[in-house]
Structure formats: C-alpha cells, structure tokens
BASE-319989 format. One record per residue: y, x, z of N, C-alpha, C in turn. Coordinates in steps of 0.2 Angstrom, whole numbers. Layout:
BEGIN
ny, nx, nz, cay, cax, caz, cy, cx, cz
Y, X, Z, Y, X, Z, Y, X, Z
...
***
This chain:
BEGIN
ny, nx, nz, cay, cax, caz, cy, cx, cz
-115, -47, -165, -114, -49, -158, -107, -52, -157
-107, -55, -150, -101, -58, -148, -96, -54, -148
-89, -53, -149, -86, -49, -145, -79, -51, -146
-75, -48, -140, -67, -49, -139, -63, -44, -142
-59, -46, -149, -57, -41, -155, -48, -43, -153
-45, -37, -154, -37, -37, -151, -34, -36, -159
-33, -38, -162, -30, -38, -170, -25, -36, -170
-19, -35, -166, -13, -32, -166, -10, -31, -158
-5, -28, -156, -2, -29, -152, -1, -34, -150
0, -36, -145, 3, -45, -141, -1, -51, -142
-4, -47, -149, -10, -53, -151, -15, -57, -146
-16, -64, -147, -21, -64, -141, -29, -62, -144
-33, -60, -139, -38, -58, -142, -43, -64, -145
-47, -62, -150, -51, -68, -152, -59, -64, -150
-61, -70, -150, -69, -70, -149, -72, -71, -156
-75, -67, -158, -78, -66, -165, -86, -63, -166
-86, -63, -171, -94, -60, -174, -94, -51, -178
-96, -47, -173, -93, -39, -177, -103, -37, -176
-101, -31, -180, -109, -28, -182, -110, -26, -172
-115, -25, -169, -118, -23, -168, -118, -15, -167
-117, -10, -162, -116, -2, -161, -122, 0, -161
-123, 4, -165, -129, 10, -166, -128, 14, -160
-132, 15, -157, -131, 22, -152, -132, 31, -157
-125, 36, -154, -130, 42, -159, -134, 45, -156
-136, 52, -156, -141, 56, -153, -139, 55, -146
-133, 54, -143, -134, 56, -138, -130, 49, -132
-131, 46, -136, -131, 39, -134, -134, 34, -130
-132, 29, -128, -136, 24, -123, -134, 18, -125
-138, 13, -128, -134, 7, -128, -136, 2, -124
-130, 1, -123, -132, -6, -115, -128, -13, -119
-134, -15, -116, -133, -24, -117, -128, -25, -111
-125, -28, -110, -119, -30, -108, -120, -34, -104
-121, -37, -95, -120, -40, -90, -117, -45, -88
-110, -37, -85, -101, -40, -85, -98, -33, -84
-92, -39, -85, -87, -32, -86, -83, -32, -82
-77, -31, -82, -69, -33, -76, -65, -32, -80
-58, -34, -76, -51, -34, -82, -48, -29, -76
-43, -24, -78, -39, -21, -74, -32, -20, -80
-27, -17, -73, -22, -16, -78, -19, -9, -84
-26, -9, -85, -28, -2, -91, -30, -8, -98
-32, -13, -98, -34, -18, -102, -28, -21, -103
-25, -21, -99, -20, -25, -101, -12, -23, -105
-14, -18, -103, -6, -12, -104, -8, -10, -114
-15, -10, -112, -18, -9, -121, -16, -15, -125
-16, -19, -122, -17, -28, -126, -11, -27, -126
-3, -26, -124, 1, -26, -124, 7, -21, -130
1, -14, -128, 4, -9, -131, 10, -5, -127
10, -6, -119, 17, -5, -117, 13, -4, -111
18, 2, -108, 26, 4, -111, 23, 7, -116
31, 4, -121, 33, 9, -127, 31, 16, -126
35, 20, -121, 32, 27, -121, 28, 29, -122
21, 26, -119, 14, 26, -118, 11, 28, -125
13, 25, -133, 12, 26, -137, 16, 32, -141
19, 36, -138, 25, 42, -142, 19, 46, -139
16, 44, -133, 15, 51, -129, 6, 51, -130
5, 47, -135, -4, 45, -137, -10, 43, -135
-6, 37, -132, -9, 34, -126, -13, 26, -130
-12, 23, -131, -13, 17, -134, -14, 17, -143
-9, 21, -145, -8, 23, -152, -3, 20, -152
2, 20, -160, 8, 22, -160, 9, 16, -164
9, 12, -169, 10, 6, -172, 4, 1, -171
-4, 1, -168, -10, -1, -169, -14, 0, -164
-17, -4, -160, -22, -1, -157, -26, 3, -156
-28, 10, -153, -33, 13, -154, -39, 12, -156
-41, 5, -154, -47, 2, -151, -46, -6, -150
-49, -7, -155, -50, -18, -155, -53, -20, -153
-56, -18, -147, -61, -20, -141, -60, -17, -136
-58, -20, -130, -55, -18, -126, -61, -18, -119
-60, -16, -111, -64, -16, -109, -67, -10, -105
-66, -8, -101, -67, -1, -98, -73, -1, -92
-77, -6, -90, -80, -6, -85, -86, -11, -88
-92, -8, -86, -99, -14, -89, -104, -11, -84
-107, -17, -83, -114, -16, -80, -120, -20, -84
-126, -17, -86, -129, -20, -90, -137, -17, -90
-139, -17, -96, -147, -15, -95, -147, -13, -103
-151, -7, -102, -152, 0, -108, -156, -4, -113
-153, -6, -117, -155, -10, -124, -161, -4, -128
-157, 3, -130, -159, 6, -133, -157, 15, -132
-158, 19, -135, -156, 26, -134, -157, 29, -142
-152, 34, -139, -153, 41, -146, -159, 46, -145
-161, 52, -151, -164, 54, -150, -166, 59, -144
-157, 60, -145, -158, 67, -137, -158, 65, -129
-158, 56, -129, -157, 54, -123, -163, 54, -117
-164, 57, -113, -170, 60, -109, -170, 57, -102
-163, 56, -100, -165, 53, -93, -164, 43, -93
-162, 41, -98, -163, 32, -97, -168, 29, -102
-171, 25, -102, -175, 23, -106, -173, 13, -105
-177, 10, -111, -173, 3, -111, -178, 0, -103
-173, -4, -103, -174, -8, -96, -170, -8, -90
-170, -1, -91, -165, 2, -85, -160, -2, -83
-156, -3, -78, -151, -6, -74, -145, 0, -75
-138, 0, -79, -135, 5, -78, -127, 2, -74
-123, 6, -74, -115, 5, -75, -112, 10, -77
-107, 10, -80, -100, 14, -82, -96, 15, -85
-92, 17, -86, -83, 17, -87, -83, 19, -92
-84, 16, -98, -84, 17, -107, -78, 20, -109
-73, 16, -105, -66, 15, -107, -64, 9, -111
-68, 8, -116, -68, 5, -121, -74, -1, -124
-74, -5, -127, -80, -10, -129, -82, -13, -124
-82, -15, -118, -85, -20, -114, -83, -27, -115
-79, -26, -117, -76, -36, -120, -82, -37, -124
-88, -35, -125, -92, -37, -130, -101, -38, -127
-103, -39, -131, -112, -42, -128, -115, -34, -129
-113, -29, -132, -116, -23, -133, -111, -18, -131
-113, -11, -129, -108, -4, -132, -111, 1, -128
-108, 6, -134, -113, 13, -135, -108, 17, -130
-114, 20, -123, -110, 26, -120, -115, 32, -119
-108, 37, -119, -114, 43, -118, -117, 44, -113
-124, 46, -112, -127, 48, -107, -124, 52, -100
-121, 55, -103, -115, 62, -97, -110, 55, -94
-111, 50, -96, -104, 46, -92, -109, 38, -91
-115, 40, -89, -120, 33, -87, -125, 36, -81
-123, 30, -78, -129, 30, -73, -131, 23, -69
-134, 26, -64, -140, 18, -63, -137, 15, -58
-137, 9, -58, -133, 5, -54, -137, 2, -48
-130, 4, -43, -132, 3, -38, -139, -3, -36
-142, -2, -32, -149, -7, -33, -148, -15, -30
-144, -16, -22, -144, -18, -18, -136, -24, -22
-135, -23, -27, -128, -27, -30, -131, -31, -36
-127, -35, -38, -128, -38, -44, -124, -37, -50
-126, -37, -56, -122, -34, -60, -116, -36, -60
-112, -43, -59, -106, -42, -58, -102, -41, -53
-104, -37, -46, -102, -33, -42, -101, -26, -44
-107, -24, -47, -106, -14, -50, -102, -16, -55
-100, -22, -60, -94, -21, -66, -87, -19, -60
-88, -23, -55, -82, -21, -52, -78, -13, -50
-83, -12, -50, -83, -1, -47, -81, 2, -50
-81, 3, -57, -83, 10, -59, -73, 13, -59
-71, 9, -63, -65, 11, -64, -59, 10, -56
-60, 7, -53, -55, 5, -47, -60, 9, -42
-64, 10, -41, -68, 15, -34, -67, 21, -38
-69, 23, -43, -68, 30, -45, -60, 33, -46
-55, 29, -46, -48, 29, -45, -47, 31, -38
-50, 25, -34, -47, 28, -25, -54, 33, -26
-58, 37, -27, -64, 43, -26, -58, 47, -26
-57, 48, -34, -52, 54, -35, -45, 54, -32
-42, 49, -29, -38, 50, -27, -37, 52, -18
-43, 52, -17, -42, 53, -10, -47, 60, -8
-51, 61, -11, -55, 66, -10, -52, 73, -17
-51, 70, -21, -49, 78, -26, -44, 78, -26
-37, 74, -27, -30, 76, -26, -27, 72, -22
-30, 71, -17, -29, 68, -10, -31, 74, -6
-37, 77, -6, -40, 82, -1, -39, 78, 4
-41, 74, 5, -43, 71, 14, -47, 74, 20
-45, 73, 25, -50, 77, 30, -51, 72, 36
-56, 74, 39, -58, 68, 44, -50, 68, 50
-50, 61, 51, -42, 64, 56, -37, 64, 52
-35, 63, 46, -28, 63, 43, -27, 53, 43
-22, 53, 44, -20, 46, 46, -16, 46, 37
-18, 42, 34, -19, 39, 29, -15, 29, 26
-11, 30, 22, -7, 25, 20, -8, 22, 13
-11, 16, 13, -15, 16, 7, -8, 8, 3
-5, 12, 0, 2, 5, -4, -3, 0, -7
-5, -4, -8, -4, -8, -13, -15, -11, -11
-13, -9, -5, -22, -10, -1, -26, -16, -3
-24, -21, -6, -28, -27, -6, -30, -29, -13
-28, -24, -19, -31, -26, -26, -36, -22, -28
-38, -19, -34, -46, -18, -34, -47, -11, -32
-42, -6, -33, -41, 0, -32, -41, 2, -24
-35, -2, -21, -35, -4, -14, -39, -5, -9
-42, -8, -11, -49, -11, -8, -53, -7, -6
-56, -2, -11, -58, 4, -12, -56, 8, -6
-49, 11, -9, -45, 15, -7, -49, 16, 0
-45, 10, 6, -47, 8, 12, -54, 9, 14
-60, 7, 10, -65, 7, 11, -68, 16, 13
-66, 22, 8, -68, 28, 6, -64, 31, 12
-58, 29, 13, -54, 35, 18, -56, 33, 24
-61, 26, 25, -64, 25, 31, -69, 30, 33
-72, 32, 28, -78, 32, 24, -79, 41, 26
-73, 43, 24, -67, 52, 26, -67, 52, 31
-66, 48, 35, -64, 47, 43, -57, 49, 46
-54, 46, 41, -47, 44, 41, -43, 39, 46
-38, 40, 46, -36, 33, 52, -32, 30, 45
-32, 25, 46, -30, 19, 38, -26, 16, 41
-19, 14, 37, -15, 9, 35, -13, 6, 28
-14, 1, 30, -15, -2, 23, -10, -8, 23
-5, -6, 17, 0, -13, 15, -2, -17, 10
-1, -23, 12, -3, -28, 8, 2, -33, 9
2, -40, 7, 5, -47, 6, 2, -50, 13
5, -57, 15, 3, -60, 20, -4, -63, 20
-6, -66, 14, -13, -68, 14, -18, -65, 13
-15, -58, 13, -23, -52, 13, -22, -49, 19
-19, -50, 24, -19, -46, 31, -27, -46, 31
-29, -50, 34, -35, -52, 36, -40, -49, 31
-40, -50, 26, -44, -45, 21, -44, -37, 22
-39, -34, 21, -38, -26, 23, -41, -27, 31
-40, -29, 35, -42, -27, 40, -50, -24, 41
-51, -33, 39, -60, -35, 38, -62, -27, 33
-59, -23, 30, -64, -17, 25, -62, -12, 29
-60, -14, 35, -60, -7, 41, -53, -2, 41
-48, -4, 38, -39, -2, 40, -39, -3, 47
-36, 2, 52, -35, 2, 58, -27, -3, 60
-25, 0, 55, -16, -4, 54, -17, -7, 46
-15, -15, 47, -11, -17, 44, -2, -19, 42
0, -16, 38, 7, -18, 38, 8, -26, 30
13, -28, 34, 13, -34, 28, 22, -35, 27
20, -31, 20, 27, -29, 15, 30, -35, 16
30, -40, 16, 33, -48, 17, 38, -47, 23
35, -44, 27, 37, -43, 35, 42, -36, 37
37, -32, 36, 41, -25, 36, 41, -22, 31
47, -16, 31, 46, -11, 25, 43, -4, 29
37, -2, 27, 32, 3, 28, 36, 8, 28
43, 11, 26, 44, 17, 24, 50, 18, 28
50, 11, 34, 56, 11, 39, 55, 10, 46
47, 14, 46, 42, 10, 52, 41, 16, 58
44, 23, 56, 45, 29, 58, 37, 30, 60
33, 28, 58, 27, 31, 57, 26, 37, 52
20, 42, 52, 20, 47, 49, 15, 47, 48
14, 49, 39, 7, 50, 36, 5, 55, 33
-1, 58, 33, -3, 66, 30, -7, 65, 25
-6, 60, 20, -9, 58, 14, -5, 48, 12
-1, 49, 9, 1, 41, 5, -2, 42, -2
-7, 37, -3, -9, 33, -9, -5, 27, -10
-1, 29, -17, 4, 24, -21, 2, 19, -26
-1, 13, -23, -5, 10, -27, 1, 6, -33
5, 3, -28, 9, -2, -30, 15, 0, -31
17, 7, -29, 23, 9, -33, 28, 6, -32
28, 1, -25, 36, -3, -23, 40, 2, -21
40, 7, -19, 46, 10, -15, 45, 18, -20
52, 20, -18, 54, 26, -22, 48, 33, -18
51, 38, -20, 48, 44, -20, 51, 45, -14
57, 46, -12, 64, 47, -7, 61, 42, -1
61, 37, -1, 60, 32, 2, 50, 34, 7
47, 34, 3, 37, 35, 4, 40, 43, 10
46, 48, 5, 46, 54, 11, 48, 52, 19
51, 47, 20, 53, 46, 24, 48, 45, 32
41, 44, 30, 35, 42, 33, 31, 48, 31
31, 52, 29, 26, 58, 28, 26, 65, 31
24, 67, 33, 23, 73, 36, 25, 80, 32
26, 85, 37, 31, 89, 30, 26, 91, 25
17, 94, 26, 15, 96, 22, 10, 91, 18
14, 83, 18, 9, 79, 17, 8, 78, 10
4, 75, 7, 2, 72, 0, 2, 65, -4
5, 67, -7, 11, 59, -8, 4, 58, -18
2, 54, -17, -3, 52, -22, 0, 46, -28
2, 46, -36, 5, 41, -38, -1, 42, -41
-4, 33, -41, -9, 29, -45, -8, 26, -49
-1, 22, -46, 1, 17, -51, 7, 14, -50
12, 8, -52, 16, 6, -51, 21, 0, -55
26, -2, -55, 29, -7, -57, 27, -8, -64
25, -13, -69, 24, -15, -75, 33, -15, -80
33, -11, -86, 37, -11, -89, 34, -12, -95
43, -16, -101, 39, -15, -106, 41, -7, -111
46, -3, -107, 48, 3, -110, 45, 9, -107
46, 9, -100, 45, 15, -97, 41, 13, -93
40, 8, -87, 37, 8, -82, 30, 5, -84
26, 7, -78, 26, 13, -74, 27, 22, -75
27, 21, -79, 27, 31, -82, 34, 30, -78
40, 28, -80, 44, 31, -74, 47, 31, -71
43, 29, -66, 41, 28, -59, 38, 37, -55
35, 36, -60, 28, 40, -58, 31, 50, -60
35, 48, -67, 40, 54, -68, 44, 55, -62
48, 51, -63, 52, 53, -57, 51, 56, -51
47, 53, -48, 43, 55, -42, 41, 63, -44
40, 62, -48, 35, 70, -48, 41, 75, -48
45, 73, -52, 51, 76, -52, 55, 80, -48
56, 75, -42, 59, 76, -37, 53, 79, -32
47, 80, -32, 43, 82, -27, 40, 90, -30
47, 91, -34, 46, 99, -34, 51, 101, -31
55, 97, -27, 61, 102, -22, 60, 100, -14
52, 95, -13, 51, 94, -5, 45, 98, -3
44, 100, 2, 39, 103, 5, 32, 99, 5
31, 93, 4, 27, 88, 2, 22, 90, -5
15, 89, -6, 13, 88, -14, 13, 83, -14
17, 82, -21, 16, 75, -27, 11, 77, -32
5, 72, -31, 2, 73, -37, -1, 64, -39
-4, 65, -46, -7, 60, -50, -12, 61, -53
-16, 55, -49, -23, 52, -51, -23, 50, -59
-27, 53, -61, -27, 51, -69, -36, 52, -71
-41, 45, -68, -47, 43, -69, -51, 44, -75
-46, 41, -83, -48, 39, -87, -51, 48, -90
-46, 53, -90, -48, 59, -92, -52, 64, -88
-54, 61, -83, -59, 64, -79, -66, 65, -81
-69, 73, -80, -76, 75, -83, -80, 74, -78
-78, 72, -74, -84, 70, -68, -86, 64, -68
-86, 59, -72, -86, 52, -72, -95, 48, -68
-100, 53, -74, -106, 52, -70, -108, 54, -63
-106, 58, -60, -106, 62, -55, -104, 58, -49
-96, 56, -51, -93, 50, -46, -96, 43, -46
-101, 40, -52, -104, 34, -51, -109, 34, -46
-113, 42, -47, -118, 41, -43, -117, 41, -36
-111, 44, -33, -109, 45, -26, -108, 38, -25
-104, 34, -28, -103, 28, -28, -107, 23, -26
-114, 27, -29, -119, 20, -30, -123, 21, -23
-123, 28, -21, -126, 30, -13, -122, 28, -10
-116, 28, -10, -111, 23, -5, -112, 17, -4
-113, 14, -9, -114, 5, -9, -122, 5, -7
-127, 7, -8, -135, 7, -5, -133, 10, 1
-128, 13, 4, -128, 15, 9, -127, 9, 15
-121, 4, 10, -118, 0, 16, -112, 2, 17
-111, 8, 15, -103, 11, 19, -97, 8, 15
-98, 6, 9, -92, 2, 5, -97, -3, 1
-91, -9, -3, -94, -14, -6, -88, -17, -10
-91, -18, -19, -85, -21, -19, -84, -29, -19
-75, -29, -19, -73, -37, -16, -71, -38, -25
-73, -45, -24, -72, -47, -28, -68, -54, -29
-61, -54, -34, -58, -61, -32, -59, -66, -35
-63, -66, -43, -63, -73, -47, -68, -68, -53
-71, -73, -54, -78, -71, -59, -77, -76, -64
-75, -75, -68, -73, -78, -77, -81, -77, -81
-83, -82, -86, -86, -81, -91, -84, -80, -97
-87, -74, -102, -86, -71, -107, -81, -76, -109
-79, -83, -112, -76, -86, -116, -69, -86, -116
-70, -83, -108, -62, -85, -104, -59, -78, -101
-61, -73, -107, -58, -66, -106, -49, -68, -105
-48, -71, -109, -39, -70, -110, -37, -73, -105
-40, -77, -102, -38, -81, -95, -37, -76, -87
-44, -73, -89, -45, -67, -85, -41, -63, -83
-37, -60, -93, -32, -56, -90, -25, -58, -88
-26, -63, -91, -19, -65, -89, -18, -67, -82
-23, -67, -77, -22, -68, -70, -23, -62, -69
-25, -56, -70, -24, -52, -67, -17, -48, -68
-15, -50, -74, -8, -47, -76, -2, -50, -71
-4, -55, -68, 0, -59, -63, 1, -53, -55
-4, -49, -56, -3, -45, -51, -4, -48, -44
-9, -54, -44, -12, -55, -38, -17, -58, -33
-20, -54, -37, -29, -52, -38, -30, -50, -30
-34, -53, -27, -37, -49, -21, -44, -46, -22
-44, -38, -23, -49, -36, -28, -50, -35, -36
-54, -37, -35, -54, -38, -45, -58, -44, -48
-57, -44, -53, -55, -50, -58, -63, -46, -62
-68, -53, -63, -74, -50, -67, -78, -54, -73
-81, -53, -77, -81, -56, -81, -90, -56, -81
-92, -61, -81, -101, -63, -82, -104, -63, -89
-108, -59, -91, -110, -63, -97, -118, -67, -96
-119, -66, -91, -125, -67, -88, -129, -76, -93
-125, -79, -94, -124, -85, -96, -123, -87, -104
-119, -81, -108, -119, -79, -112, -120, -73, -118
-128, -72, -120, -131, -67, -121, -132, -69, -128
-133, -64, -132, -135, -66, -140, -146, -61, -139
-150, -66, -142, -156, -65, -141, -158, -59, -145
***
C-alpha cells in the first residue's frame, strides 16, 4: 500500500510502498478515506521540542512511528477474530494517533466508531482529534455549565472552531479571539462576542470569565488572570511552537503559578484519554444533530501530504487542513 514514511527527524516525508497492516484479534482495519494534518503531526515530523523526547513523547534519537497521522475516516476493510460490533463496509472514524498518512491502518475496536451519517468522509477526518480536544476541554476539565460566559483564545483553527461550537452547544455566552479575517467566521459558529487580537488585547478588556480555553497560548498565565473570575478555570491546550521548550513551557509555567491563585489551571491532554470511542460517538450525535459541523480550510490530496503540513505549520488554518484519498486508492 501507499504510505507517507518519516525516515528520520526533519526529514521530509516520502511517499513509498510498505506491507500492508494485518488487523489482531481485536482489530479493525480501515481502508483509508482522509485524513487531516494538526499540529501533533507536525511537532512529530520535527521531533520538537527537544524536551518532548527526554519526557517520551516522540522518542528520543528516532521516531516512534514512521507514519504519521492521527485522524482517518474510512470503511472496514476487514476485522479480527474477536471483533463483534463492525463488520467490512461500514463507514467509520477515529483518532489512531498514528498511520493515517497511509491507504490502510489497524485500530482497535474500543477507539472506532461509525461516522457520522449526514458528512462526507473528509469532514468526519476533520473531528476526531480537534472536536474531541475542545469535548474534553470544556466539558471534563472545563466543567462548563449552562450560563458561564466562556472565552475561547485561539477560536478560529480546527480546535477553536470546535471549541465555540460545543460551549454554544453548553449553553454558554462565547467570546472568541481570533485574527481580523476570521471575525466573520467565529461569529457565523454562534460566539456571541468576537474580540480581534489585531485590534485589542483580550486580557485588558475588563471583562470577566468563568472558564478561558487557551488555545493559542499568546498571553501569559498572569496576564489570562486578569479577565477571570476568582473561582474560574483557566484550560492550557496549546501554545507558542518551540524548537526547545515551547509549548511545554508555556504550559509548565502556567501550571506552576496556578498553584498560588484561587483560579484552576488545568490541561487538556486528548491523546491519552480512555474515552476516545465514547467522545466519537457524542460527536457523531452532535453533527446528525445539526448542533456542530466541522469547518474546513483546504482539502489536499494524498500526494501533497508535506504541502498540507507545512501550511498548517504556518499556523493559519481557518479550521483544519485535510487530506482526500478518495482519488487515490490502491484496488
């Protein structure tokens, strides 16, 4: 089969010919749709931050993984023996972590489910990773409640998007900062306020928030307290690209310091989460619902994966960055 192979750090990736995944017992193998690029794909390709590998994150001289890829939507090629609830044909999505650069990959049963009905497969590639990001961060260590006025940083990339859509979703009041040519966009996904970081600084606006979602990590810890409420909940998801420390220290520090405020500082960390099938399927009722949808900025084919990333590494994506194979299939 086709696939996108990362042969060393910084290397660019090659498109090559690799065996073929066997699914084990408790496996599903999906032929491969599309996929999307985020900036978990790209921090791998890179290997950075440095720290990221002390601390066992990417691995430490080498890749963990030569195929990169964390989000696929596709159709059940095949199953193991103890696989019970999908059978081939099925329409699936979900968040591998790993192998979707490729025309095949093996995931388990416990982390697959059936994609939404009413989307095309390079829509549900868009979800799994950036909606399941803003789920958990606003529902599990956000603890949102209908009525909390809600400030979502970094609102108009794939995560953001999201974000806005779900805290609507909560029944939240939404502010959402974004750039000057996404005003219009945040607003259109239901933000009641728009702020445009170009224009104003959101943390000098004496407004007050009972939940900040930190997408984009521009302003400090010190700074985001400025706008929050005493008992509020300050959420780090992400932050500035570094090739030593950042975002990790970013995200350290904050934490750091948000053990001497009356505020919680906590961290959305999607990739290790045991809920994964659980939040797809909520997702998928949400999107057949109508209540959220994802936005999508540029739809690449398989050939023009490195292209793909590299615009989304540019960090200005409205939405997410996706990848069709629809066009590109091995028989």
């Amino acid at each position: 089969m086709k696939a996108f192979v990362l042969p060393a750090y910084g290397s660019p990736l090659v498109l090559t010919d690799i065996d073929q995944p066997v699914p084990g017992d408790d496996e599903v193998l999906v032929r491969v749709r599309a996929t999307s690029v985020q900036p978990y794909d790209w921090h791998f390709l890179r290997g950075e931050p440095y720290i990221a590998r002390v601390m066992g994150g990417p691995g430490l001289r080498a890749p963990r993984f030569s195929v990169l890829g964390a989000d696929v939507a596709g159709e059940v090629a095949a199953v193991g023996k103890d696989v019970s609830e999908f059978r081939p044909g099925d329409e699936v999505y979900a968040m591998p972590k790993k192998g979707g650069f490729a025309e095949y990959v093996c995931v388990p049963e416990s982390e697959l489910a059936l994609k939404p009905r009413n989307v095309s497969f390079e829509e549900a590639a868009a979800v799994p990773m950036a909606a399941g990001t803003a789920l958990l961060a606003l529902r599990d260590d956000g603890r949102v409640q209908p009525g909390d006025r809600v400030l979502v940083n970094g609102a108009s990339g794939g995560v953001g998007t999201f974000a806005v859509q779900l805290a609507k979703v909560f029944g939240a009041h939404v502010t959402g900062v974004c750039g000057s040519r996404n005003v219009g966009l945040v607003r259109s996904l239901g933000a009641d306020e728009v702020v445009d970081y170009t224009k104003e600084d959101f943390t000098r606006s004496g407004r007050r928030y009972d939940l900040l979602l930190d997408i984009a990590g521009s302003r400090s810890g010190s700074a985001c307290r400025r706008v929050m409420t005493r008992k509020a909940t300050h959420v780090l998801i992400g932050g500035p690209a570094g090739r030593w420390f950042q975002p990790a220290g970013h995200v350290f520090a904050t934490l750091a310091a948000g053990l001497f405020v009356s505020q919680r500082v906590v961290v959305t960390e999607v990739v290790p989460c045991t809920k994964t099938k659980q939040n797809l399927m909520t997702l998928a009722e949400l999107i057949e619902g109508g209540e959220i949808h994802p936005v999508i900025d540029r739809t690449y084919p398989l050939a023009e994966i490195p292209a793909a990333v590299s615009y989304q590494e540019e960090g200005h994506a409205s939405g997410k960055v996706v990848i069709s194979l629809l066009s590109h299939m091995s028989e």
